[in-house]
Backbone as a chain_set.jsonl record, in Angstrom:
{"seq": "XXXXXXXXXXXXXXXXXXXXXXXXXXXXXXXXXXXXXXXXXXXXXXXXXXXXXXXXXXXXXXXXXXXXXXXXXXXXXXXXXXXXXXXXXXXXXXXXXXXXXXXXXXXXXXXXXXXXXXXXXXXXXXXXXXXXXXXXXXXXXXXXXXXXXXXXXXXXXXXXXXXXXXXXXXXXXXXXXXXXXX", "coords": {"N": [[-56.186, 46.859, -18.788], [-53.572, 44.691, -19.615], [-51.47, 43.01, -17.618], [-48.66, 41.084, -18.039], [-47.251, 38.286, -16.952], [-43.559, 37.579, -15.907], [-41.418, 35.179, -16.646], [-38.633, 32.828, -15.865], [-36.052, 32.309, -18.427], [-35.303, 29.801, -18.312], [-34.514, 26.901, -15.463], [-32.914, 28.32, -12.835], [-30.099, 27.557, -11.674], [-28.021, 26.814, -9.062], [-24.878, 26.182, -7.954], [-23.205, 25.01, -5.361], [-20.358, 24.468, -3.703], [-18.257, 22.594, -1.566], [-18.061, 24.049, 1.677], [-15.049, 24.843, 3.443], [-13.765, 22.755, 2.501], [-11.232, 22.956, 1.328], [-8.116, 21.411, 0.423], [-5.622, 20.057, 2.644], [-2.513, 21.723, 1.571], [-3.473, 23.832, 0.383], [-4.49, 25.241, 1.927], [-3.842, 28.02, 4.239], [-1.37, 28.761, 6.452], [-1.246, 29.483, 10.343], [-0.047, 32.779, 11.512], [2.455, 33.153, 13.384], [1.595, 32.926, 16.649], [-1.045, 33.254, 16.551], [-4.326, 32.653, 17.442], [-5.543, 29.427, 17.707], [-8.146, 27.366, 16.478], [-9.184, 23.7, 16.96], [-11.917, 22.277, 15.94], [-14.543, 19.824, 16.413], [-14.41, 18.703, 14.222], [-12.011, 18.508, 12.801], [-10.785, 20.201, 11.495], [-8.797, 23.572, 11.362], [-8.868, 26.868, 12.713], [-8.403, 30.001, 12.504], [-8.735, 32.459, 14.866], [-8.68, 35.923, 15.101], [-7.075, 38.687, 17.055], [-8.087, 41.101, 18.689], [-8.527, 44.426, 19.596], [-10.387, 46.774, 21.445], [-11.14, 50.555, 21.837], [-12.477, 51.533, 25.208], [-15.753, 52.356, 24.788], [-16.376, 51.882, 22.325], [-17.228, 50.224, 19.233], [-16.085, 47.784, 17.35], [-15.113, 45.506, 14.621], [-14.304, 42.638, 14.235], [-12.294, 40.568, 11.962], [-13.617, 37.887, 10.227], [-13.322, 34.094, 11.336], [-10.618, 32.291, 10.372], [-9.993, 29.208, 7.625], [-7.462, 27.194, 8.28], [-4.296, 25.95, 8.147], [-3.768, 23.085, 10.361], [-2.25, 22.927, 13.29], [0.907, 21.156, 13.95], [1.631, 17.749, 15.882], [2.96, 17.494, 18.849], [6.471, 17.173, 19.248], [8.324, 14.385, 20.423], [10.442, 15.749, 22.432], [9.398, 17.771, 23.507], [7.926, 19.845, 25.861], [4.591, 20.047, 27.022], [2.236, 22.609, 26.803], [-0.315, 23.713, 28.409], [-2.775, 26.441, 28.241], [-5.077, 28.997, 28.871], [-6.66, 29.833, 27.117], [-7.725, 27.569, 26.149], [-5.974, 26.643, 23.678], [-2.911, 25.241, 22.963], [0.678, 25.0, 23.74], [3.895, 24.128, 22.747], [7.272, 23.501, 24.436], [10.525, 23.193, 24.096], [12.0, 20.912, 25.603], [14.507, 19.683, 26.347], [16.266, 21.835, 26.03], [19.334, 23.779, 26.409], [21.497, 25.999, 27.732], [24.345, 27.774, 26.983], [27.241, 28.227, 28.914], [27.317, 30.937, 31.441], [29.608, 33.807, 29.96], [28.148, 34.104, 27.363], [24.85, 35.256, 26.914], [21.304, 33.937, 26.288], [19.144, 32.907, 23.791], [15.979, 31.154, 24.13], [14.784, 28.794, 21.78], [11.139, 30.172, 20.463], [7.696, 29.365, 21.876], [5.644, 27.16, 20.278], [2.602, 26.766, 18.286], [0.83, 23.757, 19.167], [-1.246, 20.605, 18.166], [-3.458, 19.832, 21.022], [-2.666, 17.063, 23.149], [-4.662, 14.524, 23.929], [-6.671, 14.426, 26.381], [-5.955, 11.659, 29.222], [-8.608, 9.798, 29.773], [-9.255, 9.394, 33.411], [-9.439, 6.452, 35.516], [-11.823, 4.755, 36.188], [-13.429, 5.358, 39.511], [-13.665, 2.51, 42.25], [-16.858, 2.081, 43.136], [-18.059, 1.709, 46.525], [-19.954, 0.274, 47.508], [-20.652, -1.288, 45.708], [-18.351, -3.069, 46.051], [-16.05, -5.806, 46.011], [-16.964, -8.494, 48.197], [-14.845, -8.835, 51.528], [-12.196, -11.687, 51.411], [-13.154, -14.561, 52.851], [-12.806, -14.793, 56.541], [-10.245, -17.014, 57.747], [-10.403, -19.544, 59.719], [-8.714, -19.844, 62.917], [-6.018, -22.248, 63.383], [-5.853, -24.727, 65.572], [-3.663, -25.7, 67.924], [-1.108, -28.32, 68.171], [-2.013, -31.967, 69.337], [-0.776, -32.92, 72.285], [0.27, -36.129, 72.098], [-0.016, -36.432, 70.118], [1.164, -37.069, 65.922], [3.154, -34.886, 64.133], [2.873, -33.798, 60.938], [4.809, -32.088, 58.476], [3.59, -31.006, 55.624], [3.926, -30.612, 51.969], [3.533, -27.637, 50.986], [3.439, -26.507, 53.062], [1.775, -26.16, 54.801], [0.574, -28.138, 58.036], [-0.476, -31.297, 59.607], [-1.719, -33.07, 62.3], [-1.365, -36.537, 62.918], [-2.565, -39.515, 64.548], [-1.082, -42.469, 65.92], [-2.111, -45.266, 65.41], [-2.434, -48.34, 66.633], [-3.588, -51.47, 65.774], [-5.085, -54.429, 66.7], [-4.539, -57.441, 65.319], [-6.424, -58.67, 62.481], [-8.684, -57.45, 63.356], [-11.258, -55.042, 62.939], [-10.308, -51.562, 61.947], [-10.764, -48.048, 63.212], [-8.719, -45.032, 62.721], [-8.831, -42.331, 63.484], [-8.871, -39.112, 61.313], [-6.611, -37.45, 59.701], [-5.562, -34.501, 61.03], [-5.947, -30.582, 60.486], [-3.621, -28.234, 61.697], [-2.096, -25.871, 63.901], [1.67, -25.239, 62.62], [4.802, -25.806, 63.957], [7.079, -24.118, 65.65], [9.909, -23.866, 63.179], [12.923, -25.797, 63.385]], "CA": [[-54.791, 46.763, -19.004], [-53.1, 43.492, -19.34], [-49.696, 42.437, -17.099], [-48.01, 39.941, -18.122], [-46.075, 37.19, -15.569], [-42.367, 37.182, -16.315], [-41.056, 33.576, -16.449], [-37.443, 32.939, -16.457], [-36.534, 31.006, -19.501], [-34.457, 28.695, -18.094], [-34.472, 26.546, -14.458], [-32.034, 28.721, -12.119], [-29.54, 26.189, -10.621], [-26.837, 27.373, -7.888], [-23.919, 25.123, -7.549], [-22.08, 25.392, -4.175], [-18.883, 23.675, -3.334], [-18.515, 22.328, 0.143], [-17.435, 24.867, 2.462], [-13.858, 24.524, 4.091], [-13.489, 21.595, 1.862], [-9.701, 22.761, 0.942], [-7.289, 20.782, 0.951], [-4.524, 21.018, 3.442], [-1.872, 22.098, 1.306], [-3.996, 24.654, -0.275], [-4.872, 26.453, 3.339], [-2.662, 29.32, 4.535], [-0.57, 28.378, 7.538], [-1.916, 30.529, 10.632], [1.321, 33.441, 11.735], [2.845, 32.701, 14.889], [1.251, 33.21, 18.292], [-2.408, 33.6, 16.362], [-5.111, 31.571, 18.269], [-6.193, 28.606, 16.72], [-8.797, 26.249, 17.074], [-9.209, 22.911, 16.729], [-13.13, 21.845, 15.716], [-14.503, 18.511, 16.325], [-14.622, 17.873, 12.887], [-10.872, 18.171, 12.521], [-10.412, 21.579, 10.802], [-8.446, 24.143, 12.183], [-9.669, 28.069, 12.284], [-7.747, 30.869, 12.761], [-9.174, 33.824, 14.897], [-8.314, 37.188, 15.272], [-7.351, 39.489, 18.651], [-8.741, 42.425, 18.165], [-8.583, 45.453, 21.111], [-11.209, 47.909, 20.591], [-10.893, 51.15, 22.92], [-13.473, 51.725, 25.678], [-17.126, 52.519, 24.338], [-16.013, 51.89, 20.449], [-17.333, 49.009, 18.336], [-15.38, 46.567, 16.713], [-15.547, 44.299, 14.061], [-13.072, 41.77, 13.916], [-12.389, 40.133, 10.686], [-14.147, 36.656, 10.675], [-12.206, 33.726, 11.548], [-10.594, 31.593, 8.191], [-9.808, 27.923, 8.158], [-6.045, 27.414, 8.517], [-3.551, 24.266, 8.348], [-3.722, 22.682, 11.428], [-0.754, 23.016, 14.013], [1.251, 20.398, 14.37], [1.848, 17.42, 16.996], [4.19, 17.912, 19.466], [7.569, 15.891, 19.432], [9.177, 13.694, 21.793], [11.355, 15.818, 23.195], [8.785, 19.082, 24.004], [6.97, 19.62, 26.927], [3.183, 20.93, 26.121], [1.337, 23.45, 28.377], [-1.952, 24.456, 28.045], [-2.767, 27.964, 28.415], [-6.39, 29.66, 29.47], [-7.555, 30.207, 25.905], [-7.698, 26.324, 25.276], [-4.672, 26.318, 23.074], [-1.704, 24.488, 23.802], [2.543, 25.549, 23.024], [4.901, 23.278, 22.794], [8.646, 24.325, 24.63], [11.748, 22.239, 24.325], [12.272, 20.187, 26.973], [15.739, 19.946, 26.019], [17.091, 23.343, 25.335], [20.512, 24.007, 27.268], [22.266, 27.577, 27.221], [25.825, 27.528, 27.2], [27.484, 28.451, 30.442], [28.041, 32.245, 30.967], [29.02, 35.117, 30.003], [27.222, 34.05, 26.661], [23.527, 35.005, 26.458], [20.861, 32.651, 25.747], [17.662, 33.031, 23.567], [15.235, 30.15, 23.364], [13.453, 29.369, 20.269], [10.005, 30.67, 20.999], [6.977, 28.228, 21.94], [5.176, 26.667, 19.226], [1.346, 26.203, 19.061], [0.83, 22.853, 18.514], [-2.253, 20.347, 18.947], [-3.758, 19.669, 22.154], [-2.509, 15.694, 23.469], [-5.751, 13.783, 24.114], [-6.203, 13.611, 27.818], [-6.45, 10.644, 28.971], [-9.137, 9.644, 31.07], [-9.001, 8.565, 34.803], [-9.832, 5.415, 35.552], [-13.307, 5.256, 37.28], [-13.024, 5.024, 41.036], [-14.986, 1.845, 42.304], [-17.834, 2.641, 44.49], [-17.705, 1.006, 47.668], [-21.489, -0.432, 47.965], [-20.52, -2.673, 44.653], [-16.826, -3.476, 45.994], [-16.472, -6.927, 46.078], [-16.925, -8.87, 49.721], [-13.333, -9.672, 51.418], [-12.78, -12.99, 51.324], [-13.794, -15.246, 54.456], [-11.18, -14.852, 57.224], [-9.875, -18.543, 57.705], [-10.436, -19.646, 60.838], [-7.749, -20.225, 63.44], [-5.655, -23.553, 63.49], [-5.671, -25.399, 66.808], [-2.443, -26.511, 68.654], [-1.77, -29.92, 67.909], [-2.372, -32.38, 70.536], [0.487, -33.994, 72.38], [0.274, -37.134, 72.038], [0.112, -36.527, 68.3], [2.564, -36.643, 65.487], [2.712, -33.41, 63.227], [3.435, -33.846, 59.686], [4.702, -30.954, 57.577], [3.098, -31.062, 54.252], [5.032, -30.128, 50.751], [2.404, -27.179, 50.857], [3.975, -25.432, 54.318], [0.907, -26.855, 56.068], [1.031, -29.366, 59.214], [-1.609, -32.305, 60.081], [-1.941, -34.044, 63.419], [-1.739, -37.691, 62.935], [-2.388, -40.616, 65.542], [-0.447, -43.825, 65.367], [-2.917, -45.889, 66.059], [-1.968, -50.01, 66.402], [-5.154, -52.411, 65.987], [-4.908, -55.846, 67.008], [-5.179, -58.463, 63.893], [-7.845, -59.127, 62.583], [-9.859, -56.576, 63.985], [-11.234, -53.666, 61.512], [-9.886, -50.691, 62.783], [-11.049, -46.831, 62.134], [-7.914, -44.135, 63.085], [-9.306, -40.98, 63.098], [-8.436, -38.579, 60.047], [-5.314, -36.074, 59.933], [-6.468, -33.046, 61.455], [-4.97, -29.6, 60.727], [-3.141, -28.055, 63.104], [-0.71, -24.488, 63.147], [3.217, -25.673, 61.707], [5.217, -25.881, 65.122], [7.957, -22.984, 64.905], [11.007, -24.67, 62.55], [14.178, -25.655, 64.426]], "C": [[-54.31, 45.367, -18.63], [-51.378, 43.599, -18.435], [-49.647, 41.399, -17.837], [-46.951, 38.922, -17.008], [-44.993, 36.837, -16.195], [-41.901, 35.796, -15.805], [-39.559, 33.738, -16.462], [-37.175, 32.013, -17.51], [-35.922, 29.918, -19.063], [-34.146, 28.302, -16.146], [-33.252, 27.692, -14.065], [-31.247, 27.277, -10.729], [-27.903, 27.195, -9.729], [-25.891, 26.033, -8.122], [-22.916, 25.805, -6.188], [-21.509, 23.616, -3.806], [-19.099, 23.395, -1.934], [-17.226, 23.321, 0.852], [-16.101, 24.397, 3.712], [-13.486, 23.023, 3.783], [-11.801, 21.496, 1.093], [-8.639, 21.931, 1.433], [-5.828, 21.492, 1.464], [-3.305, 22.022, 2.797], [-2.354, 23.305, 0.348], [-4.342, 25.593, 1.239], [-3.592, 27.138, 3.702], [-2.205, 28.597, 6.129], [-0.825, 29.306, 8.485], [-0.105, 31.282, 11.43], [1.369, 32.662, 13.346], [2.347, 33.75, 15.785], [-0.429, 33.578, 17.643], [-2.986, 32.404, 17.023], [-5.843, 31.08, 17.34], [-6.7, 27.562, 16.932], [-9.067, 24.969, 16.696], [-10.839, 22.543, 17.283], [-13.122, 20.346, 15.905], [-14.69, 17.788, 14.852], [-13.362, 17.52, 12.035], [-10.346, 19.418, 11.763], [-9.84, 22.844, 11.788], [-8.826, 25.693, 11.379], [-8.743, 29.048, 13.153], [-8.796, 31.933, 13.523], [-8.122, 35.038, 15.242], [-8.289, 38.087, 16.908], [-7.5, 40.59, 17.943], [-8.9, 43.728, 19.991], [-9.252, 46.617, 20.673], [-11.136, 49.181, 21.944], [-12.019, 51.266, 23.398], [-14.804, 51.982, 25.114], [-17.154, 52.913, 22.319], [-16.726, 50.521, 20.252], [-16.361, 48.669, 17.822], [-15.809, 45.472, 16.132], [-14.324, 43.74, 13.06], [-13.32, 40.851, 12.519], [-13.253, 38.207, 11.084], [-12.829, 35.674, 10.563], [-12.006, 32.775, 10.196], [-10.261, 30.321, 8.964], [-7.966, 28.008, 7.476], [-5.325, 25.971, 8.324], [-3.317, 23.804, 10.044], [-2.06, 22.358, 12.101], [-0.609, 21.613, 13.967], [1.638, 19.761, 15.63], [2.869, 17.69, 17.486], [5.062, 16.947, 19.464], [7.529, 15.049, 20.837], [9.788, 14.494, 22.952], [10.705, 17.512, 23.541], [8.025, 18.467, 24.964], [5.579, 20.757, 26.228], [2.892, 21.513, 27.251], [0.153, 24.089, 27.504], [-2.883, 25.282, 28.696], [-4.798, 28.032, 28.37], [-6.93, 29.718, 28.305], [-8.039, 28.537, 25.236], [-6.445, 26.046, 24.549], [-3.446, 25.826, 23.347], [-0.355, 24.688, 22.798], [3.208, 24.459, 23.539], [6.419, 24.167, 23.315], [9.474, 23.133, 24.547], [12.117, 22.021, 25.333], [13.872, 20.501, 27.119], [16.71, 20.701, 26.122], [18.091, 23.51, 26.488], [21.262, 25.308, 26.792], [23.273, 27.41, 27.883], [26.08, 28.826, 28.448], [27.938, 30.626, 30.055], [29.735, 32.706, 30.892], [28.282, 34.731, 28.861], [25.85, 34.073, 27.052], [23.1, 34.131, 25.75], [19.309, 32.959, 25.089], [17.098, 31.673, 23.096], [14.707, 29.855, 22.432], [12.397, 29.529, 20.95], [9.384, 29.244, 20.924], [6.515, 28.151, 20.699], [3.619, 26.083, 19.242], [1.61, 24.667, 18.377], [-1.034, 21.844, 19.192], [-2.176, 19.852, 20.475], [-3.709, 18.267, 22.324], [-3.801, 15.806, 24.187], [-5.518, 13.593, 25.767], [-6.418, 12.473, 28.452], [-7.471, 9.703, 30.385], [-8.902, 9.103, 32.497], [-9.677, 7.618, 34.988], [-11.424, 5.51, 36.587], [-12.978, 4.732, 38.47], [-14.199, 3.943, 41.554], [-15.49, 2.041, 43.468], [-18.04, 1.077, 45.259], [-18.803, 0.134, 48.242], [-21.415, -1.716, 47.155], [-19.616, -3.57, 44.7], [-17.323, -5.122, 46.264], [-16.36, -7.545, 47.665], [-15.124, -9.277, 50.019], [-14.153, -10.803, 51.326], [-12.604, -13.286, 52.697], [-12.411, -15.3, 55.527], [-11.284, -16.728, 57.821], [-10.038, -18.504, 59.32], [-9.182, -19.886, 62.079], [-7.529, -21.573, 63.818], [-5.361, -23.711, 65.007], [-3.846, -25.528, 66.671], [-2.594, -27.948, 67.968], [-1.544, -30.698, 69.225], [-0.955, -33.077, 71.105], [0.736, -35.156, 72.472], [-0.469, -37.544, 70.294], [1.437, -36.124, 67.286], [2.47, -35.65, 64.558], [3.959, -33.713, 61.872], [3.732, -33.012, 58.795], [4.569, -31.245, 56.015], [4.046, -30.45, 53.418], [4.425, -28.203, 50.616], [2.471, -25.809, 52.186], [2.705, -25.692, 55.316], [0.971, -27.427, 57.13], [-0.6, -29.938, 59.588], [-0.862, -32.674, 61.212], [-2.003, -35.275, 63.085], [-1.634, -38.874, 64.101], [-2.055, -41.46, 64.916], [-1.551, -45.075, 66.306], [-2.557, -47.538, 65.869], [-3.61, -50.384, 66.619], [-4.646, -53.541, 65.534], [-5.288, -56.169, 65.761], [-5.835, -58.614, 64.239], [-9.048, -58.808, 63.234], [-10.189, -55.246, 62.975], [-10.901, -52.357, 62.93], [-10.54, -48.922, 62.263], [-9.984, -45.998, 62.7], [-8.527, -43.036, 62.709], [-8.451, -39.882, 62.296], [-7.3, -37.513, 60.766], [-6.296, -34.579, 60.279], [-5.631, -31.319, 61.251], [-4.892, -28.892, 61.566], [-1.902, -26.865, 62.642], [0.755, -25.547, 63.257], [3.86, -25.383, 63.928], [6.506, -24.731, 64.756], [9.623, -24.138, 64.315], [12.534, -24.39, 63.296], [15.342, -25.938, 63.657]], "O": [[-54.566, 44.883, -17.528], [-50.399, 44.252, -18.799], [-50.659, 40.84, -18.259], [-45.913, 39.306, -16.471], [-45.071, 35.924, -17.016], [-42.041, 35.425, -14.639], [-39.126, 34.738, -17.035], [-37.872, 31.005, -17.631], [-36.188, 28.91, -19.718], [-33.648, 29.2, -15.467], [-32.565, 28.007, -15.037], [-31.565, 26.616, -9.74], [-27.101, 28.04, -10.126], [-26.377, 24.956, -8.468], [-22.175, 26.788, -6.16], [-21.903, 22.454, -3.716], [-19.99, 23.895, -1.247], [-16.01, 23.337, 0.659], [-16.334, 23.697, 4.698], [-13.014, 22.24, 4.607], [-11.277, 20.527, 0.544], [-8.326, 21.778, 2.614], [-5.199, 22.508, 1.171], [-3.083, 23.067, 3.409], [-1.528, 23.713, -0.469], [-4.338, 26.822, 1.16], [-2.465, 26.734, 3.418], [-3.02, 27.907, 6.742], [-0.757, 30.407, 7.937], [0.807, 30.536, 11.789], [0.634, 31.968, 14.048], [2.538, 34.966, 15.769], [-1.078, 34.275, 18.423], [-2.372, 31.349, 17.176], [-6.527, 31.63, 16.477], [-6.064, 26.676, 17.502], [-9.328, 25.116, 15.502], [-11.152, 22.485, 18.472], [-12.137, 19.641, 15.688], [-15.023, 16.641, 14.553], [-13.308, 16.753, 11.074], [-9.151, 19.34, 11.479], [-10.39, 23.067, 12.867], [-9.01, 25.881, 10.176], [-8.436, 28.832, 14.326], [-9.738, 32.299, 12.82], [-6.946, 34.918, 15.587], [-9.226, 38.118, 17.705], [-7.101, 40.904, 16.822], [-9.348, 43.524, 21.12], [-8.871, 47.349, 19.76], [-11.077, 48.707, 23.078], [-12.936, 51.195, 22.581], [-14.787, 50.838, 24.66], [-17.657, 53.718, 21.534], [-16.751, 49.745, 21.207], [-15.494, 49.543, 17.852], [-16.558, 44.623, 16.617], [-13.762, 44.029, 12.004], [-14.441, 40.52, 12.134], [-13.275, 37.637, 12.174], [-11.745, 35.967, 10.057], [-12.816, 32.548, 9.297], [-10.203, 30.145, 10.181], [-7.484, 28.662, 6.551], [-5.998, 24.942, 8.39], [-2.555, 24.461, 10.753], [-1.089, 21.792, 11.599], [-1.573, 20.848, 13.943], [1.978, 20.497, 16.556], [3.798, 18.125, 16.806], [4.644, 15.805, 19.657], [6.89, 15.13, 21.886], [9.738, 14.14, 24.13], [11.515, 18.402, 23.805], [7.593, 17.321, 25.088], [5.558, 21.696, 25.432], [3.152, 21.149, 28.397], [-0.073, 24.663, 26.439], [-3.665, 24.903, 29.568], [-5.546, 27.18, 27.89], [-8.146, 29.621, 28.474], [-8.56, 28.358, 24.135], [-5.843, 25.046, 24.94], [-2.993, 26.327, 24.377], [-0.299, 24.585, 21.573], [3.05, 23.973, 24.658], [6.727, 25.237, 22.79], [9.022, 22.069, 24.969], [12.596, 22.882, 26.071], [14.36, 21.369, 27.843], [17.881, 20.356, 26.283], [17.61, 23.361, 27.611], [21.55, 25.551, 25.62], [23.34, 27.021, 29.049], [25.451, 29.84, 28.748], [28.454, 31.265, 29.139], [30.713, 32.227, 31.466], [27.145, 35.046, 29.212], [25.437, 33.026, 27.551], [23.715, 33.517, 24.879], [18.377, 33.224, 25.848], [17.465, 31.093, 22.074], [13.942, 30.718, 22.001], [12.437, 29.111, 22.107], [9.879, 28.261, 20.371], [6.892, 29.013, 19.905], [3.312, 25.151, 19.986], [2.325, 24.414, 17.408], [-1.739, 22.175, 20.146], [-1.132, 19.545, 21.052], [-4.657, 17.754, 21.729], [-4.125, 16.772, 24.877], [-4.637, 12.944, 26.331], [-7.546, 12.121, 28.105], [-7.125, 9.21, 31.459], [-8.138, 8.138, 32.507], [-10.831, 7.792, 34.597], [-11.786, 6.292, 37.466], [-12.287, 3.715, 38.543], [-15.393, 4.212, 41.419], [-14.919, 2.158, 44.553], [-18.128, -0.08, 44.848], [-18.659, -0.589, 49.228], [-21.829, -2.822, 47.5], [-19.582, -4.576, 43.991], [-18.429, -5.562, 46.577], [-15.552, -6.942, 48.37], [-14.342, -9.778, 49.212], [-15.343, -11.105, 51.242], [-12.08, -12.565, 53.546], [-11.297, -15.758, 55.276], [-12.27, -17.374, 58.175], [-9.806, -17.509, 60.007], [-8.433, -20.543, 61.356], [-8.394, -22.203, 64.426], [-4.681, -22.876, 65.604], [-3.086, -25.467, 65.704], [-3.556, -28.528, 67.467], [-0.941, -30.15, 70.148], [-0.186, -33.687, 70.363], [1.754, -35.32, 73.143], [-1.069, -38.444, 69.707], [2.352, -35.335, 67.521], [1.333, -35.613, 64.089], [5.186, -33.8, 61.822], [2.829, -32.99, 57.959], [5.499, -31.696, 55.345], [4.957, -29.793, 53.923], [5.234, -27.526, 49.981], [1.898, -24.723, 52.266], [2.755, -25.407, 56.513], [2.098, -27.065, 57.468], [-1.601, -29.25, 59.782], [0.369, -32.654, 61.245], [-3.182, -35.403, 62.755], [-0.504, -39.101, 64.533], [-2.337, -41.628, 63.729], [-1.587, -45.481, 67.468], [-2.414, -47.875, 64.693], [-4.491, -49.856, 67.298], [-4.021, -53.782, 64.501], [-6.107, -55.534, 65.097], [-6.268, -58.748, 65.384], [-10.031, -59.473, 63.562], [-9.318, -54.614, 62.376], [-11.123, -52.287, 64.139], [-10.728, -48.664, 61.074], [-10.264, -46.173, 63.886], [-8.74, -42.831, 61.514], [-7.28, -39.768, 62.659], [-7.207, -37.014, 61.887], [-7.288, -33.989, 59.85], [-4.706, -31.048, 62.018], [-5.842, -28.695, 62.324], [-1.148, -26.83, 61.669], [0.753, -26.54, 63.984], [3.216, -24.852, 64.832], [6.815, -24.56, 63.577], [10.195, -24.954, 65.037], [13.092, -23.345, 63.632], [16.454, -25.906, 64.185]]}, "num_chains": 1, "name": "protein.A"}
């Protein structure tokens, strides 16, 4: 008995689209207060809460890709809640004085502000050396004259006379602490 080997007649080709490749204005907007995540690839994904009773299964719908919340204004404060997700509230909002009741608008998810790192703390083995403590300036001598520099400094100088015609050496200005200003 002969088989024969079925061939197909023609290559089989698949074409697939790139997955969550919609564009934004084509994605569904996710309802308010659904949890929504923000991927590092920039796509945002809706999941589902789901409450299943004690020793039941559950199977939550899978999660879809969604339009990504928007940033938060100027004038909201953000808080960021245990699930990762972060609501925006109006900083702003003022309720008129009573007896009128006051309802806020509700929070708003919005994305999560970038935190922004802390500066690195410098370790204390690499810190740099102080610098050299200056040494302490002498008194100046009394039978010297004290010159206050432009500079808030003061030199010691001797007046030294040398006979003509004799080479003379006066010994150099010497510094010396400022005398207290009168």
């Amino acid at each position: 008995m002969k088989t024969r080997a079925r061939r197909l007649a023609a290559p089989f080709v698949v074409t697939a689209g790139v997955f969550g490749g919609h564009a934004a204005a084509e994605l569904p907007t996710a309802p308010h207060g659904a949890k929504v995540d923000v991927r590092p690839d920039g796509t945002c994904w809706q999941f589902y809460e789901t409450r299943c009773p004690p020793g039941a299964r559950c199977n939550p719908p899978p999660p879809r890709q969604v339009q990504c919340p928007p940033a938060a204004g100027p004038t909201e404060t953000v808080e960021r809640r245990a699930d990762g997700t972060c609501w925006a509230f109006p900083a702003d909002f003022r309720c008129p004085p009573p007896p009128s009741t006051c309802n806020p608008p509700p929070p708003r998810q919005v994305l999560c502000p970038e935190a922004k790192p802390e500066p690195p703390k410098p370790d204390p083995k690499f810190a740099p050396p102080p610098p050299p403590k200056q040494p302490e300036l002498p008194d100046a001598p009394p039978d010297a004259r004290i010159i206050r520099r432009d500079d808030g400094t003061c030199v010691a100088v001797y007046d030294v006379r040398c006979p003509p015609d004799v080479a003379c050496n006066p010994p150099a200005p010497m510094p010396v602490k400022c005398p207290p200003a009168k």
